[in-house]
FIKOLZA-1660 file (N, C-alpha, C; in steps of 0.1 Angstrom, whole numbers, plus 5000, padded with zeros to 4 digits):
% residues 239
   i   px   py   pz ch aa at
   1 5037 4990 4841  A  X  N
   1 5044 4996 4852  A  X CA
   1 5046 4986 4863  A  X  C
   2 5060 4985 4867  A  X  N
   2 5063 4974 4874  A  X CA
   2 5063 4978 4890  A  X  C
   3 5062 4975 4900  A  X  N
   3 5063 4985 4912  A  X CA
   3 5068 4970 4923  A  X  C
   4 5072 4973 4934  A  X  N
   4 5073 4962 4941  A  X CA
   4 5076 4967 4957  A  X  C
   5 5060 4966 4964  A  X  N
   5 5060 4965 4975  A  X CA
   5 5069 4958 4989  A  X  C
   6 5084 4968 4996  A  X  N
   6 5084 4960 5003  A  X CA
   6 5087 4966 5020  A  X  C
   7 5090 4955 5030  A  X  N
   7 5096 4956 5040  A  X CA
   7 5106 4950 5045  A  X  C
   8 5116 4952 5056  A  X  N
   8 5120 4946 5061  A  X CA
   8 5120 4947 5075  A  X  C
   9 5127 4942 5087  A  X  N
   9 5127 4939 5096  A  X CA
   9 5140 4934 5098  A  X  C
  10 5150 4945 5113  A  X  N
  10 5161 4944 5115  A  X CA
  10 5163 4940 5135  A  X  C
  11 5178 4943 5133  A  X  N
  11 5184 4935 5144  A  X CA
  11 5178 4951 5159  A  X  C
  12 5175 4959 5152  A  X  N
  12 5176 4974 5155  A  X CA
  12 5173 4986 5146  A  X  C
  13 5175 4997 5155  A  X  N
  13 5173 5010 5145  A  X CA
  13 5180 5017 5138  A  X  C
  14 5200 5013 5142  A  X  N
  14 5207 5021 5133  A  X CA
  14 5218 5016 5127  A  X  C
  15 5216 5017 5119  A  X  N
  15 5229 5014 5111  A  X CA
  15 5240 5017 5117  A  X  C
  16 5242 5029 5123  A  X  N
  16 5253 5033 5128  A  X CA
  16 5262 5022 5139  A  X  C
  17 5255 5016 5145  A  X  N
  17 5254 5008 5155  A  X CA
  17 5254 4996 5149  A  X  C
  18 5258 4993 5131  A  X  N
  18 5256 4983 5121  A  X CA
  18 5248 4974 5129  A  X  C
  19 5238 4977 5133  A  X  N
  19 5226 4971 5133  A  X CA
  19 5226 4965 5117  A  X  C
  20 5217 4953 5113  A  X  N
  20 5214 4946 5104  A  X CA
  20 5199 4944 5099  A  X  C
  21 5196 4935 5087  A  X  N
  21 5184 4933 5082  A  X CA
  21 5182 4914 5083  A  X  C
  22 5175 4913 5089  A  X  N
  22 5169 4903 5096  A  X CA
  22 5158 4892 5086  A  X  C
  23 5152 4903 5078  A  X  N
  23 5139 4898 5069  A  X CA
  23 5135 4905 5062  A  X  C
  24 5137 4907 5052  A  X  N
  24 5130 4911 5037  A  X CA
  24 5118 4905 5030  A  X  C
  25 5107 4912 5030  A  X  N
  25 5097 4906 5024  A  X CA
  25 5089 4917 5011  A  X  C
  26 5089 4913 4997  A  X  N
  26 5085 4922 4989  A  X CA
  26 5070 4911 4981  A  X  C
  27 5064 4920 4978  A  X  N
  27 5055 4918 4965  A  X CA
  27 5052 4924 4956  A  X  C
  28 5047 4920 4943  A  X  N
  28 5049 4926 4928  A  X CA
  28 5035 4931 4925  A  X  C
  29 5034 4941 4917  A  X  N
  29 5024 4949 4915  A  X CA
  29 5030 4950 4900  A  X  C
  30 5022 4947 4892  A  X  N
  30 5018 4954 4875  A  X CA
  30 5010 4959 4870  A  X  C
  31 5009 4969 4867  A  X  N
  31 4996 4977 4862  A  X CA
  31 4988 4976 4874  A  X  C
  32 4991 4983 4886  A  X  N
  32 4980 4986 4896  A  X CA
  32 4976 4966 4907  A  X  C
  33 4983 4955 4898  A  X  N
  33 4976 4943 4906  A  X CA
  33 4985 4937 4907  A  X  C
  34 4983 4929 4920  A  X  N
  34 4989 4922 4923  A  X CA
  34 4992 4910 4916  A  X  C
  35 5004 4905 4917  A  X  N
  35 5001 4895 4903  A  X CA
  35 5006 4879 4911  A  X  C
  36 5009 4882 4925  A  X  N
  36 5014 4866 4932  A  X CA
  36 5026 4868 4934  A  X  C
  37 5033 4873 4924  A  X  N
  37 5049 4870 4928  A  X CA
  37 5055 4878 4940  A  X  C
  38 5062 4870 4943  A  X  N
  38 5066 4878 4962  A  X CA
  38 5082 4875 4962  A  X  C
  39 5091 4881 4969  A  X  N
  39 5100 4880 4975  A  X CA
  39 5102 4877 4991  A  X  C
  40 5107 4866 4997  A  X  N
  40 5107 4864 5010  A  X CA
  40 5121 4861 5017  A  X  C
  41 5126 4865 5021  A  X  N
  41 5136 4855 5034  A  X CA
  41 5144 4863 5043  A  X  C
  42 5144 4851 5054  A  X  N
  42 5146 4855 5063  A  X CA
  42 5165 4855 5063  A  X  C
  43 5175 4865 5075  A  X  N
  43 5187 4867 5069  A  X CA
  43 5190 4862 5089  A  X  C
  44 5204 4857 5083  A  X  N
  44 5214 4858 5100  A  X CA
  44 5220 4874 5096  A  X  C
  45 5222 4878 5107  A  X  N
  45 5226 4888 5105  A  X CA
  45 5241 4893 5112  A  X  C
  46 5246 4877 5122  A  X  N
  46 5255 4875 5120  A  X CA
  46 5259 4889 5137  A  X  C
  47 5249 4888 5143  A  X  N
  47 5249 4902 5156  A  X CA
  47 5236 4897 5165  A  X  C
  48 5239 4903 5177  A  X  N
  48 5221 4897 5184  A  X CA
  48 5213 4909 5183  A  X  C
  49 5197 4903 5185  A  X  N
  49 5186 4912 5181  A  X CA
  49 5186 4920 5193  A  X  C
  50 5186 4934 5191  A  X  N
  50 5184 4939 5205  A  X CA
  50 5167 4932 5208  A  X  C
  51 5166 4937 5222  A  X  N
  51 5152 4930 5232  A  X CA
  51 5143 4940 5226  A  X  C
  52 5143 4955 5223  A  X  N
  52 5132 4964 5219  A  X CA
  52 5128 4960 5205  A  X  C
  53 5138 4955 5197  A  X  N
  53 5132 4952 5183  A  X CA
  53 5126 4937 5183  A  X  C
  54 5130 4926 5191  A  X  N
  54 5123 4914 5189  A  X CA
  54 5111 4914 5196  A  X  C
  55 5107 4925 5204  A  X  N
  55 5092 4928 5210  A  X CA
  55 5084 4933 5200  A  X  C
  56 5089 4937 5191  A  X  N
  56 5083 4942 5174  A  X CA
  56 5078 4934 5167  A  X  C
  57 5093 4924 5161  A  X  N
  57 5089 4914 5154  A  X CA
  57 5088 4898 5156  A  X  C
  58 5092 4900 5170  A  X  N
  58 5093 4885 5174  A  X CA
  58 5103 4873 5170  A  X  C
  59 5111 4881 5165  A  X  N
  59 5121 4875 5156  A  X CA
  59 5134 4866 5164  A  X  C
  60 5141 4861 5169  A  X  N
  60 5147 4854 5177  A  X CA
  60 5159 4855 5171  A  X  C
  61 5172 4849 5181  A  X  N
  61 5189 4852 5173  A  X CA
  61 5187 4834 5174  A  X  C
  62 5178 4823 5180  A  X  N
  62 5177 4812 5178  A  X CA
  62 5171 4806 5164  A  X  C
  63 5161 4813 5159  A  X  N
  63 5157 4812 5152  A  X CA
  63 5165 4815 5136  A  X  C
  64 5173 4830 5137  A  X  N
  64 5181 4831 5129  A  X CA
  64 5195 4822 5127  A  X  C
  65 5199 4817 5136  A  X  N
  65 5208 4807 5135  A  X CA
  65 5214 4803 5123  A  X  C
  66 5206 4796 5119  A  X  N
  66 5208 4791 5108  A  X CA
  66 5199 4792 5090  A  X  C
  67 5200 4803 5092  A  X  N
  67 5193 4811 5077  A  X CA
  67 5207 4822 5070  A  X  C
  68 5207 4824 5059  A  X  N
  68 5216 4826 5052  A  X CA
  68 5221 4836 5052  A  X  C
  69 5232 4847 5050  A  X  N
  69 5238 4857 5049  A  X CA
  69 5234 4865 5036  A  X  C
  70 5232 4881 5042  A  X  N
  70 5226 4885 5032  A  X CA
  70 5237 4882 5018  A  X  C
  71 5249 4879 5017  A  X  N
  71 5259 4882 5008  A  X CA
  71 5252 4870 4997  A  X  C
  72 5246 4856 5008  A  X  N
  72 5243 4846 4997  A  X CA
  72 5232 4848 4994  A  X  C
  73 5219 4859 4996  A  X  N
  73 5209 4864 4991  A  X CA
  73 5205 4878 4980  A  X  C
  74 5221 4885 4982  A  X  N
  74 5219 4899 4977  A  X CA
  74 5215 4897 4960  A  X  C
  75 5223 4887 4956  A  X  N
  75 5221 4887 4939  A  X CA
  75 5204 4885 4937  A  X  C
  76 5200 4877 4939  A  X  N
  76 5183 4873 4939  A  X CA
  76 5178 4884 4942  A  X  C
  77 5175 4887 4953  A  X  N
  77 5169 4900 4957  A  X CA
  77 5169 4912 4951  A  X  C
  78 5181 4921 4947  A  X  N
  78 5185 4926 4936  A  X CA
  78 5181 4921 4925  A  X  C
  79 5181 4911 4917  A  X  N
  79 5170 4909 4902  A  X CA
  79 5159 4910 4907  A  X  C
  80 5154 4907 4915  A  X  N
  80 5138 4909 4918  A  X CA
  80 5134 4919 4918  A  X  C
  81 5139 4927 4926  A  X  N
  81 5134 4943 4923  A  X CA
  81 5143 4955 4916  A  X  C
  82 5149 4948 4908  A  X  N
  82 5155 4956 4896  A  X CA
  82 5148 4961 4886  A  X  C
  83 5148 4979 4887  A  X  N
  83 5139 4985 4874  A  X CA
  83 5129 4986 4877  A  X  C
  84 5124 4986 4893  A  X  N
  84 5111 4982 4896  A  X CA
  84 5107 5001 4905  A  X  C
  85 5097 5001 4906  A  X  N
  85 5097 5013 4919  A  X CA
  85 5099 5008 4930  A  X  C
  86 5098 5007 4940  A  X  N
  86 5101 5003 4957  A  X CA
  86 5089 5014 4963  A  X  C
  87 5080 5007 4968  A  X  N
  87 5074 5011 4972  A  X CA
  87 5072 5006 4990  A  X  C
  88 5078 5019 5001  A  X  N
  88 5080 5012 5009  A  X CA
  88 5075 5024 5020  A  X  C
  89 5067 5023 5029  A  X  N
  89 5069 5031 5044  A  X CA
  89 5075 5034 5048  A  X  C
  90 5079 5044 5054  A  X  N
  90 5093 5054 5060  A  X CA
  90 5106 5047 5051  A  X  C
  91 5104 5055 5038  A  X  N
  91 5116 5043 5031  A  X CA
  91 5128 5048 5034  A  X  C
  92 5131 5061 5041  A  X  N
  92 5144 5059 5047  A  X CA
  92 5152 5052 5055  A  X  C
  93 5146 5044 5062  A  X  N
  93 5152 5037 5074  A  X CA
  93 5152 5025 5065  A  X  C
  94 5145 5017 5056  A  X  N
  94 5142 5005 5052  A  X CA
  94 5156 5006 5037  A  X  C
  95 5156 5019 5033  A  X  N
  95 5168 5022 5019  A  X CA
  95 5177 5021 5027  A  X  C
  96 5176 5028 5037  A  X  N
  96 5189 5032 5047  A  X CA
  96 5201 5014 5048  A  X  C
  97 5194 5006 5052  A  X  N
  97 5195 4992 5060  A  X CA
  97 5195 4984 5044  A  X  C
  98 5189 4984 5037  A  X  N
  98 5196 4981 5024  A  X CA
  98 5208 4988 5020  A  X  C
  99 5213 4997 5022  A  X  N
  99 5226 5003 5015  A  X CA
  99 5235 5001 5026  A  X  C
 100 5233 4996 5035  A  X  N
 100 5243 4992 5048  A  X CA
 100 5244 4983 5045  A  X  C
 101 5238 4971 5039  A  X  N
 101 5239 4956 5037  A  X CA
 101 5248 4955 5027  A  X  C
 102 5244 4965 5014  A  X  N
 102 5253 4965 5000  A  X CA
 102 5269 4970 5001  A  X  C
 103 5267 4982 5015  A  X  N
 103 5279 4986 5013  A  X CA
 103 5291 4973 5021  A  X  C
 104 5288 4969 5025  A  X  N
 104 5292 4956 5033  A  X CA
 104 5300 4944 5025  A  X  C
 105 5294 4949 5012  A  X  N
 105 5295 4936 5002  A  X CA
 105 5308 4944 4993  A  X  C
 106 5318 4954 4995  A  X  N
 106 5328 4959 4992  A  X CA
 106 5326 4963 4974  A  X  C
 107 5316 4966 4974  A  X  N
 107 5311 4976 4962  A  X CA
 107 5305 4965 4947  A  X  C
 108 5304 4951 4953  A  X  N
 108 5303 4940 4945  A  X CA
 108 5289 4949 4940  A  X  C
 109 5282 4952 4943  A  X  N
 109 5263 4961 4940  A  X CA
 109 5262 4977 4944  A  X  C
 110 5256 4981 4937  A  X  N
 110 5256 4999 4936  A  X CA
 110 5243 5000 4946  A  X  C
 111 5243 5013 4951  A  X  N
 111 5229 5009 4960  A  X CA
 111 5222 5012 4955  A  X  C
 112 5208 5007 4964  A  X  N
 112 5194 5004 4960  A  X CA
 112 5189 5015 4946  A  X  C
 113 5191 5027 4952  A  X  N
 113 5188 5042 4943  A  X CA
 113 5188 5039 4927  A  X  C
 114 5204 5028 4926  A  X  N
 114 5205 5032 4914  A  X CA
 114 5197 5026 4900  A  X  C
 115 5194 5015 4908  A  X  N
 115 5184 5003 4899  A  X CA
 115 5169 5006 4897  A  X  C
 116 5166 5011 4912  A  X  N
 116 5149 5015 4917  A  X CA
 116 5147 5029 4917  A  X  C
 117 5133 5033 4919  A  X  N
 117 5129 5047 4917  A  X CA
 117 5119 5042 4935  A  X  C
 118 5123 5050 4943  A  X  N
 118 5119 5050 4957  A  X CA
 118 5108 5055 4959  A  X  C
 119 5094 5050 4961  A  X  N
 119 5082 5057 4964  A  X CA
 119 5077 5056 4978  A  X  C
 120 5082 5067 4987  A  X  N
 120 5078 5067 5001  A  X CA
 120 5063 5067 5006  A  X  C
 121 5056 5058 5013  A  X  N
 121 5042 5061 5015  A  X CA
 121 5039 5071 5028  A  X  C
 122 5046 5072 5034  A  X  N
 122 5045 5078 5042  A  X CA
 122 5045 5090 5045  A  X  C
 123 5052 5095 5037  A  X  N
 123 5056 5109 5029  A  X CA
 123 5040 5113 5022  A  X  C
 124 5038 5103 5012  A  X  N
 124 5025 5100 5007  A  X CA
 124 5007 5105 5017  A  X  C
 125 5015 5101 5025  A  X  N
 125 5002 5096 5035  A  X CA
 125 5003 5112 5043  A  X  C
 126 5013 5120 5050  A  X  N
 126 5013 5129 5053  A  X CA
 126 5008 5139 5043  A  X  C
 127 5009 5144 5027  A  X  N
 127 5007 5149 5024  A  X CA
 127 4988 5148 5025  A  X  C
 128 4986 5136 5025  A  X  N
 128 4972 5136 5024  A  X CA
 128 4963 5136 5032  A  X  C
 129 4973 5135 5045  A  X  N
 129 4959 5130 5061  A  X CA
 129 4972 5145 5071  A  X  C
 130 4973 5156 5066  A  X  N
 130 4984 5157 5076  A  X CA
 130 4975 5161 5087  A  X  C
 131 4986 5162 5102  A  X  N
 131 4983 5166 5113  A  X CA
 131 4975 5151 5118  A  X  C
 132 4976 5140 5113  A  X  N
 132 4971 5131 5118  A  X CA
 132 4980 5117 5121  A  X  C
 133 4981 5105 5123  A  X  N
 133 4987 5093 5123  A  X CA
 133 4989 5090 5113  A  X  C
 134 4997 5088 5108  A  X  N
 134 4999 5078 5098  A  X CA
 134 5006 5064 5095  A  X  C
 135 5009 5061 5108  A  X  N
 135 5019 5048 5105  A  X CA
 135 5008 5031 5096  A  X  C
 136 5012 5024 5098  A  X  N
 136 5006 5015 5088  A  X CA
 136 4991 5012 5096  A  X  C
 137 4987 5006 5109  A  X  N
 137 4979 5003 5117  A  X CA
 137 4970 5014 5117  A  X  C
 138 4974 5030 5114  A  X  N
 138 4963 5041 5113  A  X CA
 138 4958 5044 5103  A  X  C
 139 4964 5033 5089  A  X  N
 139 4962 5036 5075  A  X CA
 139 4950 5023 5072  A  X  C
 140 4959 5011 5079  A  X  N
 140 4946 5002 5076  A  X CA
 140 4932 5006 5083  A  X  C
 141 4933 5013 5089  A  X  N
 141 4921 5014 5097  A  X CA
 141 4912 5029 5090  A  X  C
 142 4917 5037 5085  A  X  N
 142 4914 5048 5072  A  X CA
 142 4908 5039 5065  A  X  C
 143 4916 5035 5057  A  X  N
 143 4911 5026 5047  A  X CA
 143 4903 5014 5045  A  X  C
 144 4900 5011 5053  A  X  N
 144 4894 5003 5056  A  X CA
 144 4899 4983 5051  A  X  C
 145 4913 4985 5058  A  X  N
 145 4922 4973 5054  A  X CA
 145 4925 4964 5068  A  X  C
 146 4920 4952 5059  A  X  N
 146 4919 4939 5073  A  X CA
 146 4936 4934 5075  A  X  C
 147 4940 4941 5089  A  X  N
 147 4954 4940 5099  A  X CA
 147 4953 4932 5110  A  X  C
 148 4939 4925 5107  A  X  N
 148 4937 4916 5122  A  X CA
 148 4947 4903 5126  A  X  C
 149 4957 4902 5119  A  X  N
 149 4965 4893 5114  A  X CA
 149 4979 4898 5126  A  X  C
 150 4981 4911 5122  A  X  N
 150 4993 4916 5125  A  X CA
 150 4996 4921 5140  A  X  C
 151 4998 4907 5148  A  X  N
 151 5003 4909 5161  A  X CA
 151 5018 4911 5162  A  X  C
 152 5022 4911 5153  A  X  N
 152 5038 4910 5152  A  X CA
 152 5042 4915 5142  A  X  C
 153 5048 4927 5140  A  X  N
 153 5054 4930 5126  A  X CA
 153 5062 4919 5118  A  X  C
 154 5056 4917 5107  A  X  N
 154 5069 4904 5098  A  X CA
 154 5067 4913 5083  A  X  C
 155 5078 4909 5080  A  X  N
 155 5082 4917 5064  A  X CA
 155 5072 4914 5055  A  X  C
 156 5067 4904 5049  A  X  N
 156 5059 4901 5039  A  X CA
 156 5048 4904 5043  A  X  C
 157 5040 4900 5056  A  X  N
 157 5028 4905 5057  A  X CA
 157 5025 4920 5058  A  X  C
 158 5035 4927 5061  A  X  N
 158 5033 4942 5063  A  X CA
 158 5036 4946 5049  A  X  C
 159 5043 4938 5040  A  X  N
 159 5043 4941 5023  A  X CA
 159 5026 4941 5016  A  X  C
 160 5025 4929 5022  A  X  N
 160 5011 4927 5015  A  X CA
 160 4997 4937 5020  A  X  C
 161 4999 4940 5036  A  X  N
 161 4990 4953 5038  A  X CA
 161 4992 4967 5034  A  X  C
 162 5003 4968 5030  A  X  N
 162 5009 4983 5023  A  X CA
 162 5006 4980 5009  A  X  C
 163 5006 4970 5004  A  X  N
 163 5002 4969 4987  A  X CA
 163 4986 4974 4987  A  X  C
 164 4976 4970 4996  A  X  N
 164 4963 4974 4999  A  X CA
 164 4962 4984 5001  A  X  C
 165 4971 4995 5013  A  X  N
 165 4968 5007 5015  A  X CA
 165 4966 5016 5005  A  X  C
 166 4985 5014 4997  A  X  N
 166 4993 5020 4988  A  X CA
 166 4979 5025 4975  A  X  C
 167 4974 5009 4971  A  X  N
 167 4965 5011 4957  A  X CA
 167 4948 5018 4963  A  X  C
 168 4948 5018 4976  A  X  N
 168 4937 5026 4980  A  X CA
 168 4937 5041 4981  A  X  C
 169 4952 5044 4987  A  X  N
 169 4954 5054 4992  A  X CA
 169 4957 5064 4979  A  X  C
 170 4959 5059 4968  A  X  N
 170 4964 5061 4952  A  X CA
 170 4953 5061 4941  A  X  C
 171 4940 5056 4950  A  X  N
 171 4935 5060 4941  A  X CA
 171 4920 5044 4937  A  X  C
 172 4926 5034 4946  A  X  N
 172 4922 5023 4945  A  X CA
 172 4925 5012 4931  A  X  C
 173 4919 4999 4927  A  X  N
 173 4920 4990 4917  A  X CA
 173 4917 4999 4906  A  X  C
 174 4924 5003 4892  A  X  N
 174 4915 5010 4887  A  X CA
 174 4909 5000 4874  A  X  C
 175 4909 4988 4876  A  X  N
 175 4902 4981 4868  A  X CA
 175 4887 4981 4863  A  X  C
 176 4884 4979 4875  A  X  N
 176 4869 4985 4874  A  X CA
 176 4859 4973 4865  A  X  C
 177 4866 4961 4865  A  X  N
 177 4858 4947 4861  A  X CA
 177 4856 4949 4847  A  X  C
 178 4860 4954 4837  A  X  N
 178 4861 4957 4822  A  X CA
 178 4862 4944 4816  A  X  C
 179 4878 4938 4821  A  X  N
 179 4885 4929 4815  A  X CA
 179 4871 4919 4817  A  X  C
 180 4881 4912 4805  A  X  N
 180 4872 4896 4807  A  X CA
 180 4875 4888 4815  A  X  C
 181 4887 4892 4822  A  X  N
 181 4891 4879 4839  A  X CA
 181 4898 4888 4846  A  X  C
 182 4894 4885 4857  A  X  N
 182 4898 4891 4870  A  X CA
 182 4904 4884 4880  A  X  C
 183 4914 4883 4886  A  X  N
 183 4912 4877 4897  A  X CA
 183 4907 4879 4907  A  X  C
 184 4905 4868 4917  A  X  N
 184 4894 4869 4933  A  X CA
 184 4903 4874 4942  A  X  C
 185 4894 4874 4954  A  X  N
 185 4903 4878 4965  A  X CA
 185 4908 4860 4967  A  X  C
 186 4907 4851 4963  A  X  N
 186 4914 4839 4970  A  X CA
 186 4922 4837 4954  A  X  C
 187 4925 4841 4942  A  X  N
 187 4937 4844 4939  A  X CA
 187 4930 4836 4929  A  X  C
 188 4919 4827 4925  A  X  N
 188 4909 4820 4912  A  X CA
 188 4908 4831 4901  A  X  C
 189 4911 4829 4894  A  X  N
 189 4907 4838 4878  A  X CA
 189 4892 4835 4878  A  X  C
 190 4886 4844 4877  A  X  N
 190 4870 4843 4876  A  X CA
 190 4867 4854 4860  A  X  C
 191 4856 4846 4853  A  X  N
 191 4854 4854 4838  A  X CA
 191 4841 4865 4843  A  X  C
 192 4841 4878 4837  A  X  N
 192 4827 4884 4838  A  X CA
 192 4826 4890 4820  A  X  C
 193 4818 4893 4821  A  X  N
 193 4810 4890 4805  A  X CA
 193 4812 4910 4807  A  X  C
 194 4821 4915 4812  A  X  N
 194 4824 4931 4809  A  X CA
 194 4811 4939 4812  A  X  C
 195 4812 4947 4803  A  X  N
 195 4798 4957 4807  A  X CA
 195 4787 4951 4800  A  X  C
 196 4776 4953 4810  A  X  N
 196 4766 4947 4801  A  X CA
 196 4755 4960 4802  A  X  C
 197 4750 4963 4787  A  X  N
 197 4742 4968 4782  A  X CA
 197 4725 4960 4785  A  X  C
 198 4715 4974 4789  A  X  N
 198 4705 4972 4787  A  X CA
 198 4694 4968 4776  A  X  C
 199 4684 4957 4777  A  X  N
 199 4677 4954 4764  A  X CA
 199 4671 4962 4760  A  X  C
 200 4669 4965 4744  A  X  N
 200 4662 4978 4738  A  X CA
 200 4649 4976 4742  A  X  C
 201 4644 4964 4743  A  X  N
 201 4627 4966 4749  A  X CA
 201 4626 4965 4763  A  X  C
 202 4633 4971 4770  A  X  N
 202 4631 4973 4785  A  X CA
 202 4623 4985 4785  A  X  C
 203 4613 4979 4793  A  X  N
 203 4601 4995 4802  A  X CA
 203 4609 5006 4801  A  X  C
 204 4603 5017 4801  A  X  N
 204 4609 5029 4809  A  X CA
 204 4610 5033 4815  A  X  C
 205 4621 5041 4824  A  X  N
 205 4624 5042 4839  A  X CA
 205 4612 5047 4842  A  X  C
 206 4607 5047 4857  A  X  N
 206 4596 5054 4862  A  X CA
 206 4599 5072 4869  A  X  C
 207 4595 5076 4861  A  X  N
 207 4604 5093 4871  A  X CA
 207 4591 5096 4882  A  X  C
 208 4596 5098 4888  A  X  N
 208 4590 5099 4905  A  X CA
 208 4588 5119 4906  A  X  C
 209 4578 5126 4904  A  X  N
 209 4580 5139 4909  A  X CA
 209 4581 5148 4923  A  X  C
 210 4582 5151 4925  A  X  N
 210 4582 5159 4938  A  X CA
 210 4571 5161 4940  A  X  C
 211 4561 5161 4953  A  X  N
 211 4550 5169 4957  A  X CA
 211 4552 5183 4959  A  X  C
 212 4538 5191 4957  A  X  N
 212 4535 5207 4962  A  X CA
 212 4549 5205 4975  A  X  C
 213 4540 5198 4986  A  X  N
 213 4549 5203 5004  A  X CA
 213 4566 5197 5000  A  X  C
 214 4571 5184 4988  A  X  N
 214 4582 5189 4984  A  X CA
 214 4593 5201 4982  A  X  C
 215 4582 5206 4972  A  X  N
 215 4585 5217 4960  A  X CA
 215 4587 5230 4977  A  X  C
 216 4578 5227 4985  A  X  N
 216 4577 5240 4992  A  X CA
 216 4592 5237 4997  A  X  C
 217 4592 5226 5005  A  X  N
 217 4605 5227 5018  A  X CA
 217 4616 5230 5008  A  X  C
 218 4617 5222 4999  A  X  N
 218 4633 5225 4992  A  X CA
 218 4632 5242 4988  A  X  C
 219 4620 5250 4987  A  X  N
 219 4624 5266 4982  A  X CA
 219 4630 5268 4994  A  X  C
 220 4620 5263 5008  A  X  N
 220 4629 5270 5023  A  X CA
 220 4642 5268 5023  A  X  C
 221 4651 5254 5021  A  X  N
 221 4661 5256 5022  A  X CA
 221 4670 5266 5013  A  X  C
 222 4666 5267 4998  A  X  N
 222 4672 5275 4993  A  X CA
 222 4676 5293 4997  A  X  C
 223 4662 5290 5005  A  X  N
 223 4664 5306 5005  A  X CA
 223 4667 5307 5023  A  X  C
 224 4666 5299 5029  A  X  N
 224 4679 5298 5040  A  X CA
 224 4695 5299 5033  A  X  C
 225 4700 5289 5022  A  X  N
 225 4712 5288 5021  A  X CA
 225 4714 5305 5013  A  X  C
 226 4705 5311 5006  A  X  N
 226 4705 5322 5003  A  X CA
 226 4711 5335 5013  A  X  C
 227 4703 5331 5022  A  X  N
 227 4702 5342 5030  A  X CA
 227 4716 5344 5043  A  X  C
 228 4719 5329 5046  A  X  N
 228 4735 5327 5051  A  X CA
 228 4748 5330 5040  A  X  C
 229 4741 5328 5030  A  X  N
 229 4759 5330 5025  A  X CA
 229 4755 5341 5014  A  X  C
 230 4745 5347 5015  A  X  N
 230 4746 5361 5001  A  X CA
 230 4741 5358 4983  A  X  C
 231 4746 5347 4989  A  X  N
 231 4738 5335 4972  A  X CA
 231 4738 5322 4973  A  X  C
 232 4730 5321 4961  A  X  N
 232 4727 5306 4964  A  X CA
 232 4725 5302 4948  A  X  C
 233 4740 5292 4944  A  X  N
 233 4738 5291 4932  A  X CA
 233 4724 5287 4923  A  X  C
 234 4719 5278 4930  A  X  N
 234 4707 5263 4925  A  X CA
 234 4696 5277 4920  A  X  C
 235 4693 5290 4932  A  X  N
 235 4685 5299 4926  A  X CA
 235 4688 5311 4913  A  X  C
 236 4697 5313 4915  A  X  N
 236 4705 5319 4902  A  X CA
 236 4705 5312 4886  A  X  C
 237 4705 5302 4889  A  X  N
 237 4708 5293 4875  A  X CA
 237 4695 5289 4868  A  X  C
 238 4684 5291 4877  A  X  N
 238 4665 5291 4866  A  X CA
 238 4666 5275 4872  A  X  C
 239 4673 5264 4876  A  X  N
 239 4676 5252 4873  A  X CA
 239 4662 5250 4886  A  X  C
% end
């Protein structure tokens, strides 16, 4: 299963206002991992950045200058995540700003929909935390995902902490160190010898009993939990 984490970052918020896409940043997931391969670049967009979105991303109309038009980026980008899922945060606005770019290109590319299968996290994230925050900065912090980085929204880096959320929030790595190599968190293939079994002449566990004043307190609670809710399975079952 092929998936491919991405973001971008525009001139603004609406298309309508053919606002543009400024930076595209994706990464590749297979079978749940990351595998290194990334998509990156930055676009002119050929318009100036409004002042509220470059307080976002920090992104500059100096800096875009001289970086390429999405028309001389669209083919690459499109094989990259062709056939892939798209796995993207509020992926309306981010689909949205990709089919504003393709439609631009006089029907040379069919939009995004038609290649990719769109996996919204956000959508995702509401069904799971509702009534709460969810934007990316309230997810790394759920999850316990290091954003100490992200003073500035930029495409790839907010790809790569949504690739962490996304496989946490889903369920986590589901490897579970089986394989005979893994990769590290600094991206080294490291070997582990899989599951390892205990020696047949190992001791025997030691089982620990409960004392009498044990045995007493845990009846009290039972027959507190008994007595608040009408039953109490643990006494019912002889167990």
């Amino acid at each position: 299963m092929r998936q491919i984490v991405l973001d971008t970052e525009t001139t603004g918020l609406e298309t309508s206002q053919d606002h543009r896409i400024i930076e595209i940043g994706c990464v590749e997931l297979v079978g749940r991992k990351l595998t290194g391969r990334h998509y990156h670049q930055y676009i002119n967009p050929q318009r100036k950045v409004d002042e509220g979105a470059m307080e976002v991303h920090g992104i500059s109309d100096e800096f875009l200058q001289d970086k390429p038009l999405f028309a001389s980026v669209a083919r690459e980008f499109l094989e990259f995540v062709d056939g892939a899922d798209l796995i993207i945060h509020n992926a309306p606005f981010d689909v949205g700003f990709i089919n504003h770019e393709i439609a631009k290109l006089g029907g040379t590319y069919q939009e995004i929909e038609s290649s990719c299968r769109i996996i919204d996290t956000l959508a995702l994230a509401r069904q799971k935390h509702p009534g709460q925050k969810n934007n990316l900065d309230a997810l790394c912090k759920r999850y316990g995902v290091d954003n100490s980085q992200r003073d500035l929204h930029g495409a790839l880096l907010d790809a790569e902490i949504l690739a962490d959320v996304y496989l946490l929030m889903t369920g986590g790595q589901v490897n579970l160190n089986i394989s005979d190599q893994q990769s590290s968190d600094s991206g080294e293939v490291s070997s582990h010898s899989g599951i390892r079994r205990l020696p047949d002449n190992r001791p025997p566990l030691r089982v620990v009993r409960p004392s009498d004043e044990e045995l007493a307190l845990h009846q009290q609670k039972l027959d507190a939990i008994a007595k608040n809710s009408g039953n109490c399975v643990w006494m019912s079952s002889g167990d």
